[in-house]
N, C-alpha and C positions, 0 to 999 in steps of 0.2 A: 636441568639434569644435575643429581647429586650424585658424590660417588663415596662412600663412606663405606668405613671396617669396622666389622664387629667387634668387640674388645673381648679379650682374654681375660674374663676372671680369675684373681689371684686368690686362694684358699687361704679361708681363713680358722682361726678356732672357734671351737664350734661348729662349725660346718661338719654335715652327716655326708660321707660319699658313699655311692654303688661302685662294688668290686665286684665284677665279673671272668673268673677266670676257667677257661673252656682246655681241655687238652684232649689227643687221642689214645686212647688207649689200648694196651695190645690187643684187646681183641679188634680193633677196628674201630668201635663206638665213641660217639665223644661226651665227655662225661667234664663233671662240674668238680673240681677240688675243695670248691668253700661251701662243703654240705650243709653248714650252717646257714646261708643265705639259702640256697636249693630249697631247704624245708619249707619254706612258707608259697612257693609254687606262684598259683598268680594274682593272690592277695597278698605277693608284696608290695604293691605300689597305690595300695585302696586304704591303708591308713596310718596315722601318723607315727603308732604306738608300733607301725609293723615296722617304718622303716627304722625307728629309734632302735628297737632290738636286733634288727637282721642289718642295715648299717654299719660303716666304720666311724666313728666320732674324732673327731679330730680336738685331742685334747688344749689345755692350754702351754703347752711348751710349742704343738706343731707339728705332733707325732699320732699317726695312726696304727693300734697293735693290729696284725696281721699273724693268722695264723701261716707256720713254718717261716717266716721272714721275720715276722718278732718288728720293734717300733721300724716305722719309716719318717723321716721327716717331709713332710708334704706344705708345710705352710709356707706363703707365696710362692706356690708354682701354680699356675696353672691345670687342666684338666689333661691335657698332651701332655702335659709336663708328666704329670704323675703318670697317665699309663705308660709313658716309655719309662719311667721308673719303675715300676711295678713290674712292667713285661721283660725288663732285664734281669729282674729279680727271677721271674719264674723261668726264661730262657736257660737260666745256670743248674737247672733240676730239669724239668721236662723240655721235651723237643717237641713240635707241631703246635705250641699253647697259644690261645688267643686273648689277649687280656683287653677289657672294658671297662670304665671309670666313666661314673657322673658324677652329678652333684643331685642328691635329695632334697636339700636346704633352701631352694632357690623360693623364697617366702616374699611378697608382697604387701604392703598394704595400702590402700585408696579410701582416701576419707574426705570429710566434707561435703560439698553439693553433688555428690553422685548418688544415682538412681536407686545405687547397692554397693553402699560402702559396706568394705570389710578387709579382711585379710585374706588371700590365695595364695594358692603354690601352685608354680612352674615350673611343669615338668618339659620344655623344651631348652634345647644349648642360650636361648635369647630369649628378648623381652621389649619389647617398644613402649614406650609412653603411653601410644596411641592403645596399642593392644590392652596394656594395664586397665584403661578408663575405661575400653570396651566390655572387658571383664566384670566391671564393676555395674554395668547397665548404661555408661556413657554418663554425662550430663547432666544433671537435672535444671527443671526448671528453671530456676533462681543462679545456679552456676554461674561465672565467669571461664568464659573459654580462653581469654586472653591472659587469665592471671592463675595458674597453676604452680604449684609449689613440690620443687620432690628434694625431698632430705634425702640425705646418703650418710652413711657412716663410713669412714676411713679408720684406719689407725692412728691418724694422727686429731683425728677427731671429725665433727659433723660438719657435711657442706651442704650449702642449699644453690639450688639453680630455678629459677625461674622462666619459664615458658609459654608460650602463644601456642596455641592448640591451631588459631587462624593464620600464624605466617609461617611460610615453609620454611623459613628457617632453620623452624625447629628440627628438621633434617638435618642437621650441623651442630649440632647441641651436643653437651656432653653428655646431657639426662634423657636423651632422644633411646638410647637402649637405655635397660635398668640395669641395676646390680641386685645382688641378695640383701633381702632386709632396706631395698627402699623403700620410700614413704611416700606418696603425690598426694596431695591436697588441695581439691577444689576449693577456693576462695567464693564466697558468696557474692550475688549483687549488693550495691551500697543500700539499695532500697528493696533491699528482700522482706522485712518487718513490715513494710507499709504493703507493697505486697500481698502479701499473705492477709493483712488483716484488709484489703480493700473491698473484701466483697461484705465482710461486716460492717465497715465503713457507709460502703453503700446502702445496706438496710439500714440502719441508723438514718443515714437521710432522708431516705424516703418514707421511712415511719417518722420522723419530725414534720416532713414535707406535708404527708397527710393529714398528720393531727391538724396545723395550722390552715390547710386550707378548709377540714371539716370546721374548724373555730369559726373562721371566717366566715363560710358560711350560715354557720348556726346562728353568729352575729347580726345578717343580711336578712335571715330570715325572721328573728325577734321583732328587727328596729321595724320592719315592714308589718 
């Protein structure tokens, strides 16, 4: 039995967040403030180009502009962090406001011996190691399940952790959730080359093996 806590990602630059600010208004109805995000309806979360425009970008100082609030500093706070920032923001203007913050940016990538390497986005609060590989088709053939590689970026620069897919361990791992813009890297078997080429291998033999036994024969059958 493991008993482990999700970690609180710290925002960083670059990072796109969803601001969702809901209020009532006098007529009763509840209506959206950031008519800018509103426009795009419910192809905002079907392409990359939707969120980069409807989006708040988090520049390189650490500041997201916001219309009527003007910059906020959001870098290393977390996603709580920022909506009770944000929701103080609007509590000081409207009464009854409900404010929601994500993170858009929550990007992936899985390469090496998987099935279906590539890049995804996460759109859920978390991210497992496991789920990642799953994403990617699991496994492949040739894979090492015991030697998985996931890069992380920090601020202070790249770290890499290494992981067993086979020991539960990996349930206590720090790379056991991901972060935004991890990397995992299937390592291949030592003898994935031989592998691959052994059923050519194999036909090679057995077209050698036949010539020489047809020789042989043709031999046995002259001398006689």
């Amino acid at each position: 039995y493991f008993t482990y806590e999700i970690p609180g990602y710290k925002v960083q630059s670059r990072d796109i967040l969803y601001i969702d600010i809901k209020i009532l208004n006098t007529e009763g109805k509840i209506e959206n403030i950031l008519q800018g995000v509103n426009t795009y309806g419910q192809s905002y979360m079907q392409g990359e180009a939707n969120q980069y425009l409807a989006g708040y970008p988090v520049d390189r100082e650490g500041n997201i502009l916001m219309p009527l609030f003007g910059k906020l500093k959001v870098a290393d706070l977390t996603l709580s962090e920022i909506r009770e920032l944000v929701q103080h923001k609007v509590d000081s203007v409207y009464n009854y406001a409900y404010t929601d913050v994500k993170l858009l940016s929550f990007r992936f990538t899985v390469l090496g011996e998987a099935r279906n390497p590539g890049s995804f986005v996460n759109y859920n609060d978390y991210l497992t190691v496991l789920e990642a590989i799953g994403r990617a088709g699991g496994v492949g053939d040739y894979g090492r399940r015991d030697r998985v590689l996931v890069v992380r970026m920090t601020t202070g620069g790249s770290v890499t952790y290494r992981v067993n897919l086979r020991d539960k361990n990996i349930l206590t791992s720090p790379a056991y959730f991901l972060m935004p813009n991890d990397v995992v890297i299937i390592e291949p078997e030592k003898h994935k080359i031989f592998n691959m080429n052994l059923p050519t291998v194999s036909f090679v033999i057995t077209t050698v093996s036949s010539a020489i036994t047809t020789t042989l024969l043709l031999i046995n059958y002259f001398k006689k």
